[in-house]
Structures are given as structure tokens and as C-alpha cells.
N, C-alpha and C positions, 0 to 999 in steps of 0.2 A: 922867896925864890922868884926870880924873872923870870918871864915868860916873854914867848917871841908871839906871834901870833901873823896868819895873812892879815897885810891890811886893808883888805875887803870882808871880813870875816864877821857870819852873822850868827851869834848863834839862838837860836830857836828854843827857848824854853818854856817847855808847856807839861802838865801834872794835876793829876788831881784836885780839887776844890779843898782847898785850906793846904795845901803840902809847903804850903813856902815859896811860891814863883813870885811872888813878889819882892819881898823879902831877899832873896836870893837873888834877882835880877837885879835889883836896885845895890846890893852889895856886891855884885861881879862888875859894875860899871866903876864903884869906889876902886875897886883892885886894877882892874884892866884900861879906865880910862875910856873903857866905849860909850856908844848914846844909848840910853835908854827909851824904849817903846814898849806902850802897854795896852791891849787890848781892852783891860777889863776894867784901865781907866774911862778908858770909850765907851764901855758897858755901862756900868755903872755910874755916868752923869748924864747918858740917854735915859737912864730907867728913872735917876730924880728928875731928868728934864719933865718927862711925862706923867710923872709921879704915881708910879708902882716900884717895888721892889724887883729884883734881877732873877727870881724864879718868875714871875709874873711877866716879866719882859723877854726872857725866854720862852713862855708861853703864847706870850704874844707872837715872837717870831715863827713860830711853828705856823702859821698863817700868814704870817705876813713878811716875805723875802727884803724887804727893800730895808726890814731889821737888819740885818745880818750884811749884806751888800755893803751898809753902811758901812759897817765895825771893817767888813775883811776887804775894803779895797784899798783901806789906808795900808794895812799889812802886803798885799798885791804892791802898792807906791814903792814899799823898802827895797825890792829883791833888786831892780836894779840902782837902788843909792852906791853911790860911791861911800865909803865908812866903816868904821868896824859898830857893831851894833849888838846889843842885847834885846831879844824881842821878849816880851812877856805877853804869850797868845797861844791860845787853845788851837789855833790854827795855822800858825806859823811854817810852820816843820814841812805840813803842807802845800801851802802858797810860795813858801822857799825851802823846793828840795834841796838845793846846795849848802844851805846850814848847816851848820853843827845841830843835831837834837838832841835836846834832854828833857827825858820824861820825869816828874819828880813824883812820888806816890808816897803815900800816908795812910794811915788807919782811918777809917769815918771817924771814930769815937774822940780822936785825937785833934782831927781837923774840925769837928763840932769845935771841940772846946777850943781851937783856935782862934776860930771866928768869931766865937761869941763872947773872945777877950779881947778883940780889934775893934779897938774906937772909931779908926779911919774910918770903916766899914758902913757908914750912915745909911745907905739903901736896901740893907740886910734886915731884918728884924725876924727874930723865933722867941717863942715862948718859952723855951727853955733846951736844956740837952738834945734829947730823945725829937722835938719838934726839928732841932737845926740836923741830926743825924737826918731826917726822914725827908727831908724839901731839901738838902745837898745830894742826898743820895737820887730824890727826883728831877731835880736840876742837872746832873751829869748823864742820867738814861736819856733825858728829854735833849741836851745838846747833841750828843753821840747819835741820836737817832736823825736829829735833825741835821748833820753834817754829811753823814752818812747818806740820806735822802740827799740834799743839795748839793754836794760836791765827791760823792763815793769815796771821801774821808774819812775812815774807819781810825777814830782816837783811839780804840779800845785794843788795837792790833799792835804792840810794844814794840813787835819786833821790827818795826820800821824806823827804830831811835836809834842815837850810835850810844846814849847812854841812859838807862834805867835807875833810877837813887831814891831806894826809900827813905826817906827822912823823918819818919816818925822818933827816932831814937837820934836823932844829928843834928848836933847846932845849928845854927847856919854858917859858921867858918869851915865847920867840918865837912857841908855840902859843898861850899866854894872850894875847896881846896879839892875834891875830887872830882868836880868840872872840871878845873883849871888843869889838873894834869890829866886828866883824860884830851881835851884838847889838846894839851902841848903834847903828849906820844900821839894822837892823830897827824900833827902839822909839826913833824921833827925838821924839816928844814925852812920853817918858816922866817922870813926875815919882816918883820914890821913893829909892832906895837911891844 
């Protein structure tokens, strides 16, 4: 099915640790033709730059601001690009209110065993199950709190998305396909992409 879409349209997808924002963002640009941006690209080749893992580097930032400055001024750079764009950022939604959001959510147990089946993932490492549930689950307290503290960003608050999709049980077509029409009944007289 077409889709029309503004041609300054950003949309903002940010979700849970393992839900698929990757994954997802990288297959709405296949569909839609937009640019891709990713946050946690940026994370995760500062935590190898420095050589700690992205719960440690979150760690880190909890002290140290100019962590986090780093990652969200490039996101800050987007809002006024001219383009239609997919962002892939825990923060996005917030640094551009005018996107589209979508929050994507998962079970722990589910996005462990994601994670710990993504090779990509080189800066990650758990010892097994139950270790990746227990440092995901403290890795999302510790960002949320530290957003929350920095920017009175409350990730944990949904009802600030225009669209909520658990994905535990959803392919990933099955998730694209229900962004994609949720934006298109958002933007019904949209003329661009």
C-alpha cells in the first residue's frame, strides 16, 4: 500500500531495550525511503571507543554530562534538517516534539534473549539469560533516571507517544505495517514521499 507522508517528517522511534528499534527503524527507511539516524550507534562505538560495555558507559554517564551532550546534540542537529527521517533514539521524541512517536515495548525475558542472539551487538556481553534480563533491566532504571535528572524527560510516561506497539508477539513487518498506518490516519492529507 502507498503511503503519502509530510516531507519534513520525522519520525521518532524509541522503546524498550531489545523491542526492535533497530530493526524496525532500519526497515521503515527500506519501505518509506527516509534517512536513517541512530542513537545507539553513537552509544555503542563511544562505549568501544573507551572500551567498556553500554551498561558501564551509562554508568559512566550518570557522572559525567558531556556523555550524554555528546550522543543528544547530534539528535538536537535533526529537528531543524530539512528531510523526512527515521530516528532511532531513546530521546528523540523529546528533543523533537513534532515527530511522529512511537514507543515499541517487549517482555525482559524476550528482549534478553534478543540481545543475546545479535551478533551486531559487540559492546554487550552477559553471561548468560537471567545476567542480560538483570543489567537490561538496570540499564533502563539508570537511563530513565538519568534523563529524567538531565532533561525532566520522563521515558517511562507512554502517554506522551502518539503510538505504543508491543512487539513481543510481531514480526517486524507486522510492526512496520502498523506505524505506517498509524501515520498515514495521522497525516490523511499529506502530500510528499
Amino acid at each position: 500500500m502507498p503511503y503519502s507522508f509530510p516531507p519534513d517528517l520525522k519520525i521518532a522511534l524509541t522503546g524498550d531495550l531489545g523491542s526492535g528499534k533497530s530493526t524496525v527503524a532500519r526497515r521503515l527507511c527500506q519501505l518509506t525511503g527516509f534517512e536513517y539516524f541512530s542513537t545507539g550507534l553513537i552509544q555503542r562505538q563511544l562505549a568501544e571507543d573507551l572500551g567498556v560495555d553500554t551498561l558501564t558507559l551509562n554508568r559512566m554517564a550518570e557522572v559525567d554530562p558531556t556523555i550524554d551532550h555528546r550522543i543528544d546534540s547530534a539528535i538536537q542537529a535533526l529537528r531543524h534538517a530539512s528531510g523526512q527521517y527515521v530516528i532511532d533514539s531513546r530521546l528523540a521524541w523529546f528533543f523533537i516534539p513534532e515527530a511522529y512517536k512511537v514507543y515499541l515495548t517487549v517482555e525482559v525475558r524476550v528482549a534478553a534473549e534478543r540481545i543475546l542472539n545479535d551478533k551486531d551487538r559487540s559492546s554487550e556481553h552477559y553471561a548468560d539469560l537471567e545476567d542480560a534480563i538483570k543489567r537490561l533491566t538496570a540499564r533502563k532504571a539508570s537511563e530513565n533516571a538519568r534523563y529524567l535528572r538531565l532533561y525532566g524527560a520522563d521515558c517511562s510516561d507512554l502517554s506522551r507517544f502518539d503510538l505504543v506497539l508491543d512487539t513481543t508477539h510481531r514480526t517486524i513487518d507486522e510492526v512496520c505495517d502498523r506505524i505506517l498506518l498509524s501515520i498515514s490516519a495521522a497525516y490523511p492529507d499529506a502530500k510528499g514521499h
